[in-house]
Each structure stands twice: as structure tokens, then as C-alpha cells.
N, C-alpha and C positions, 0 to 999 in steps of 0.2 A: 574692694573697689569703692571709692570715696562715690557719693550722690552725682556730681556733676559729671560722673567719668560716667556710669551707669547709664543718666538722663540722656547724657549725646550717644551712648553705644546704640540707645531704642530712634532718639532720631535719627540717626543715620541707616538703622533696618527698615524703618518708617518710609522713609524718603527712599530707599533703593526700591520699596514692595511698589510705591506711588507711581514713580520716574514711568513708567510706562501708559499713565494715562493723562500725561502730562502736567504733574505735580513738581514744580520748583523748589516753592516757598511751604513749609509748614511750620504752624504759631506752636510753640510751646508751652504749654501752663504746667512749673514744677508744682509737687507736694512738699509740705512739710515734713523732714527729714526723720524725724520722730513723733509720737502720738498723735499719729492720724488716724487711724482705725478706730471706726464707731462699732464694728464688734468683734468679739472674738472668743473663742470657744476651746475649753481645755479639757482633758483626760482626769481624772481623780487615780491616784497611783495611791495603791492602799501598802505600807509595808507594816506588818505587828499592828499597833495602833495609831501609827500617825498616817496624815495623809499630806498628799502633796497636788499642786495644779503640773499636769505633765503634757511634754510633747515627745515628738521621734522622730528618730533621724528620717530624713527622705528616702522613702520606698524601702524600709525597713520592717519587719514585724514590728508591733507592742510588744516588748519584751526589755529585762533591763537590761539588755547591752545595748539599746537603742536607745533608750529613756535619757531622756532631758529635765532636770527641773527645773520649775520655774519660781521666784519668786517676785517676780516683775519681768513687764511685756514691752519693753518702750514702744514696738509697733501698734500699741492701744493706744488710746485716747487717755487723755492725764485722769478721765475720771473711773478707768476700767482701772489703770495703774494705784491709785488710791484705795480704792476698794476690794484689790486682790487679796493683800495681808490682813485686811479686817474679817470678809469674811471666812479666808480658810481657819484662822482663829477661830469662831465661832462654830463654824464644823467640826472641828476637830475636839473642841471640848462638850460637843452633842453627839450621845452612842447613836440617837433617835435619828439625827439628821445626817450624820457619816455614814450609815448601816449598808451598806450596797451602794456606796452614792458612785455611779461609772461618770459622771459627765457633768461639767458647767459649764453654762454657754452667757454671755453679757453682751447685749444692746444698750447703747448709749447715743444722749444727743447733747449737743454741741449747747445749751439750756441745762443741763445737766439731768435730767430725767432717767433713770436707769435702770433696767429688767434684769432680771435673773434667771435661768432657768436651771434647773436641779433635775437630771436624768439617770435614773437607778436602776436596777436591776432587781426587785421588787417593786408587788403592791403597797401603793402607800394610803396610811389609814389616818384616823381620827388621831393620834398620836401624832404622826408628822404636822399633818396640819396644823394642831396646838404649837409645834415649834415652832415652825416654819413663819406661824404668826406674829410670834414674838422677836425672830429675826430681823423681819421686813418692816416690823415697827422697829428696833432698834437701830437697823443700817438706814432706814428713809427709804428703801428702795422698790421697785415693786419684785413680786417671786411667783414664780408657775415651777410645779412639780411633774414630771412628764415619769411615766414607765410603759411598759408594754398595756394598749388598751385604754391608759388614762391621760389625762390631763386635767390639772387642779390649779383654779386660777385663782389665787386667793383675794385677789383685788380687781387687776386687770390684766389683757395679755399685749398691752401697746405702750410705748410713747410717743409722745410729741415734740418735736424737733421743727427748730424755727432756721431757717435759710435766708440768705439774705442777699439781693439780686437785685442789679441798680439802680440801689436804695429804697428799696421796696422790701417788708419782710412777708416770707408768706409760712406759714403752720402747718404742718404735716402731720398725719396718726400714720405709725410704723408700729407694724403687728409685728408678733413675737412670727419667727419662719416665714414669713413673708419678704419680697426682695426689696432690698434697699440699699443705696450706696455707699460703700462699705467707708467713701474717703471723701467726708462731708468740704471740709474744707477746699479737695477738685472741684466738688459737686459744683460749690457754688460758681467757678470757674466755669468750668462746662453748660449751666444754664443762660452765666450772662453772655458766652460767646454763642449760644443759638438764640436767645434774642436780639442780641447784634447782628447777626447773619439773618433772620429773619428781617428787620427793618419795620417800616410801618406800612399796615395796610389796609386795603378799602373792602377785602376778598378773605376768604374764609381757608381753616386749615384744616385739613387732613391727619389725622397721631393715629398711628398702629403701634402696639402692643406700651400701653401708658401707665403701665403698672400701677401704681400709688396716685399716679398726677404730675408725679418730679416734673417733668418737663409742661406738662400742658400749662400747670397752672401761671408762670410765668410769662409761658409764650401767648396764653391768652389775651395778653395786654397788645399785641403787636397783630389781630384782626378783628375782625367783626364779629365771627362766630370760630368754635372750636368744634370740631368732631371727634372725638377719643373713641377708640377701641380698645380693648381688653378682655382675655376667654377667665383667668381666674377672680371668681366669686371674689373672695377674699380681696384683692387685690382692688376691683370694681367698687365693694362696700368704701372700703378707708380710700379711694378717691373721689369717691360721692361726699366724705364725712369732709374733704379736705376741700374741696369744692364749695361745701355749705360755709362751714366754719374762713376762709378767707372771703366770703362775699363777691364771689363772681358770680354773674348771670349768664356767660355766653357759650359755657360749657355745657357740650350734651356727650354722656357714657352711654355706647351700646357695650353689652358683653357678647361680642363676636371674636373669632380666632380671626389673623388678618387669612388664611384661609376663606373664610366663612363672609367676610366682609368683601373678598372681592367678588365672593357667586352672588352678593348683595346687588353692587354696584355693577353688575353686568347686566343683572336682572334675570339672572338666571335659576335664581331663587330668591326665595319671600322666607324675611322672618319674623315672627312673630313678637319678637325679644324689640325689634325698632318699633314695633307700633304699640305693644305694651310704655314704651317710654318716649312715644309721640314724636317719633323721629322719623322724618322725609325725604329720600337721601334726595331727591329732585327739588328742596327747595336751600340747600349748600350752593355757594359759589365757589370752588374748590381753586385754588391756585397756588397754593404749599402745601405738600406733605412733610409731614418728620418724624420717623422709624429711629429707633434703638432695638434693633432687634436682639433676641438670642445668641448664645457662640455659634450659633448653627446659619446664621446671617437669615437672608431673604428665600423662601422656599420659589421653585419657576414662574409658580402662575401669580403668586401673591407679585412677583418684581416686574409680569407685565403692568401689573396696575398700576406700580410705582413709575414706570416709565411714560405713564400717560400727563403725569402731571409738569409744570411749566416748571417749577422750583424743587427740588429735593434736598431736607436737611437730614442726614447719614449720621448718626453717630454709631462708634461700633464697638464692641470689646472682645474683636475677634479680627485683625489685621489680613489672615490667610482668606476668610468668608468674606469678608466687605470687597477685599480684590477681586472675588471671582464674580464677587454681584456686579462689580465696576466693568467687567468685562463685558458685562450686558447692558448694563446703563448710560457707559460711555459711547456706545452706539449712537444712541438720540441726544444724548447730553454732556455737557463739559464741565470740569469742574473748577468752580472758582476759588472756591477757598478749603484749605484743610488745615486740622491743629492733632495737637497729640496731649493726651488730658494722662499727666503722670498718677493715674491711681492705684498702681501696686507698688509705691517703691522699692528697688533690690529685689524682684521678680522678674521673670521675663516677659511678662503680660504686659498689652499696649491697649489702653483706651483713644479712639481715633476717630476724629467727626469729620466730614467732608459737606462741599456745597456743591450741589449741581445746578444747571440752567440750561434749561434745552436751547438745543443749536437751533441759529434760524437757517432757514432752510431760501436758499438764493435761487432768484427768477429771473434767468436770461431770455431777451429777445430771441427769438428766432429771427437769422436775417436772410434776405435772396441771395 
């Protein structure tokens, strides 16, 4: 199936799941057809002594009637592509660094910054690390060694990747296992049409689950004040770091689940995590929210909260859960705008943003 035969096969299941809360039009944003993937992660396939980067077949064992090799990924990014054959050379003429090697995994940014990760099936000692050093200086690139129990960061365990959002660049720290978007080039798509969709304002915004920042830090430019939520630590750190380092002032992180932040906001509970970080949820003017939730969509009580607000911006990566949260939102509100963000090409996965706006609610006279 050629890309544009694929593209329209997903808008038009898009458009069929929508057509019921009365979705028309949805905007399209294609991917690049090849090396778009900023990570990707392979199999070590050990035969005698040589080794190989390996995949398998779908819903097959590991095993070689399955087994795939690789020696380039075009679904990677040109700079994971570049650096497949240099380092499996390198592996392969180190006993030290091939000994048990089960796994490499490669983050990359679109800057070109680039992680490594080396995952074995043993402890690894003072020996690997002398290689591993001499590796990571010779490719330029950074390397973490992971096995049962360890983790050995020889430099750092992040990069930084710069985005670029209507005309504005903003800087990101992406931790090594940490979530980030696999298809920088959508990404940057996907951000400027939720700050287009947001607009400009005098009133403050509502983010549940903000993982890194991806979207706060952009959309901070379009109100007064930002409110982020977020339960992973990790995740909370690198959008504090990403926060400081692009010089925004109007962003405040609590680390709440949106769980946790709506027993907040109800007041039905007190946490102490908001007054640790001098946060008041009664001095927000709240009049946007905007959720990227989980495949798992909106949990009941987290989507009453969501329904209290005037504006809703939906982005989703789960087409079946976003519909059934729409069942409940489309209640109080209507949706104005929807797109479809091609981030898995030749997948069947749909990245999907929608806009909402609560209905107003009409006052007839009563007459004699």
C-alpha cells in the first residue's frame, strides 16, 4: 500500500469513528514517508561469532524462522540509519562489548544528539566500561549500559532536541525510557495546530498528564498562566529543566495524577506537593484545558473535571477511548475542530486532536 493510499484508509476510519458527534471536516497532517522515527530499538541476534541488529515476524517467537536482519531501518531517523553499520562494526570486533549483548535501543534528535543503550544478559564490570568509553568517544555519541539491577551512565542519560513551532524554537531534555514522541517532525505539526486552536488569551490553562512539557511549553505563549500536572518524577524533573532552560516564567508543575488533581480541585482533598511548590489552585483563572492522555483515554471522574471547563483541547493516541470519552463530553460540548497527526506511518495507529466548546445553553421567555 503506497503512503497516500494508507493516509486516506486512516482518514476515512477517523471520519467514520467522528461522524457521530458530529465531525465533517478533519485536517490532516502527513509524516515523512521515511526516517522519521527518533527511536528505535533492536534485538542482538548472536550466530558463532558474528552479530547481527534483529527483528520478528509479527506475533511470532524469537527464534530463526522468525528472524529478520537488519542492516538498515529506513523507519529511523537518517541519523539512527548512519550509525547502525558503524556501530555493529564496533561490537562485533569487541569480545568485551558483544559478551551477552541481548538489546540496542537509539534515541535521537532531530540536532542530531544521540543515546545509545547496550542491554545484556550479564553484570557488567570495570572492563566494559573501559570499552564502552572508548566507543562513545569514537562514535560522538552518548552510551548507558543497562542489565539486571544496573544501570551505568557513562556521561549522561538524555538528549536534547530542539522543535520548532511558529517560529519560535523551544529545547527539550529527553531522558533515556522516558516518553517522548516517537515522530518529531508530526510533533512539530501537532503543537502549532494546538496553539492555533488555542488562540490568544487573557485566562489561564489547565495541562493534565504533561509529561516532558511538549505541549505546555509552546502553548504557554497563548495565556497568562500555565498549570501542568504530572505523577512521573522523571518526567516532572526534565519539564522543570525544559521550563528553566527556554525562559518561561508562567509555568507552574504540580506532580499530581489527573486522579489526584481532580480530589484537588474539588477540594476534597489537600496536598501538600501544591504548597510545597506555592501553588493556589483558587488564584488560576482557568478557561482551557488540554489533556493528551494515555491509550487508556480519560478515567470517569478525572472527565467530570474536564467537562467543567468552557474550552477543551483533546489530543489522543487511542481513536477507540477518545470516542467513548466523546460520549460524555459531547453532552455539554460540541466539537469544532478535529485533525489526524500521521505519527506511525504504515501502522494502524491514529494520533487524533479534537476541539471542544461548551454549548450555550438558550433562555426562552415564558409566555401567557
Amino acid at each position: 500500500m503506497s503512503y497516500f493510499a494508507q493516509l486516506t484508509e486512516k482518514h476515512s476510519r477517523l471520519t467514520q469513528m467522528l461522524m457521530p458527534f458530529g465531525v465533517s471536516e478533519i485536517e490532516v497532517f502527513a509524516s515523512p514517508e521515511q526516517y522519521y522515527r527518533m527511536r528505535a530499538e533492536f534485538r542482538i541476534w548472536h550466530e558463532k561469532d558474528s552479530i547481527s541488529y534483529a527483528m520478528f515476524e509479527q506475533g511470532s517467537k524469537a527464534s530463526s524462522r522468525s528472524l529478520i536482519r537488519l542492516t538498515a531501518f529506513p523507519t529511523a531517523h537518517q541519523n539512527i540509519n548512519r550509525l547502525m553499520p558503524i556501530l555493529l562494526e564496533c561490537l562485533s570486533g569487541s569480545d568485551t562489548l558483544k559478551h551477552r549483548l541481548y538489546q540496542c535501543e537509539f534515541l535521537t534528535t532531530q540536532r542530531g544528539d544521540t543515546l545509545v543503550t547496550l542491554i545484556y544478559h550479564r553484570k557488567l564490570d570495570q572492563a566494559w566500561q573501559d570499552a564502552a568509553r572508548v566507543l562513545q568517544e569514537k562514535l560522538n555519541v552518548f552510551i548507558i549500559g543497562r542489565s539486571k539491577g544496573q544501570k551505568i551512565v557513562l556521561t549522561q542519560d538524555f538528549v536534547t532536541e530542539c522543535l520548532n513551532v511558529a517560529g519560535q524554537s523551544y529545547f527539550y531534555r529527553q531522558i533515556e525510557g522516558g516518553f517522548t514522541q516517537p515522530n518529531a517532525a508530526v510533533c512539530e505539526k501537532m503543537l502549532e495546530w494546538a496553539c492555533t486552536q488555542a488562540g490568544k488569551n487573557s485566562r489561564d490553562l489547565l495541562e493534565l498528564y504533561c509529561g516532558n512539557g511538549n505541549f505546555t511549553l509552546p502553548l504557554s505563549r497563548y495565556f497568562r498562566r500555565v498549570l501542568a500536572t504530572e505523577i512521573s518524577k522523571t518526567s516532572v524533573a526534565a519539564a522543570q529543566w525544559n521550563i528553566e532552560h527556554n525562559a518561561v516564567d508562567n509555568i507552574k508543575i504540580a506532580r499530581l495524577s489527573a486522579k489526584e488533581f481532580t480530589e484537588a480541585f474539588s477540594g476534597s482533598r489537600a496536598f501538600q506537593r501544591l504548597k510545597e511548590n506555592q501553588i493556589c489552585l483558587h488564584d488560576y483563572d482557568f478557561s482551557t484545558i488540554f489533556i493528551d492522555p494515555p491509550r487508556a483515554g480519560v478515567d470517569d471522574e478525572s472527565l467530570k473535571l474536564v467537562a467543567q471547563f468552557e474550552r477543551i483541547i483533546y489530543v489522543s493516541c487511542n481513536p477507540e477511548t477518545l470516542c467513548q470519552n466523546l460520549q460524555v463530553l459531547t453532552q455539554t460540548h460540541n466539537i469544532q475542530a478535529a485533525a489526524l497527526f500521521d505519527q506511525f506511518p504504515f501502522t494502524h495507529h491514529i494520533e487524533s486532536g479534537v476541539v471542544l466548546v461548551r454549548k450555550k445553553i438558550s433562555h426562552t421567555k415564558e409566555t401567557k
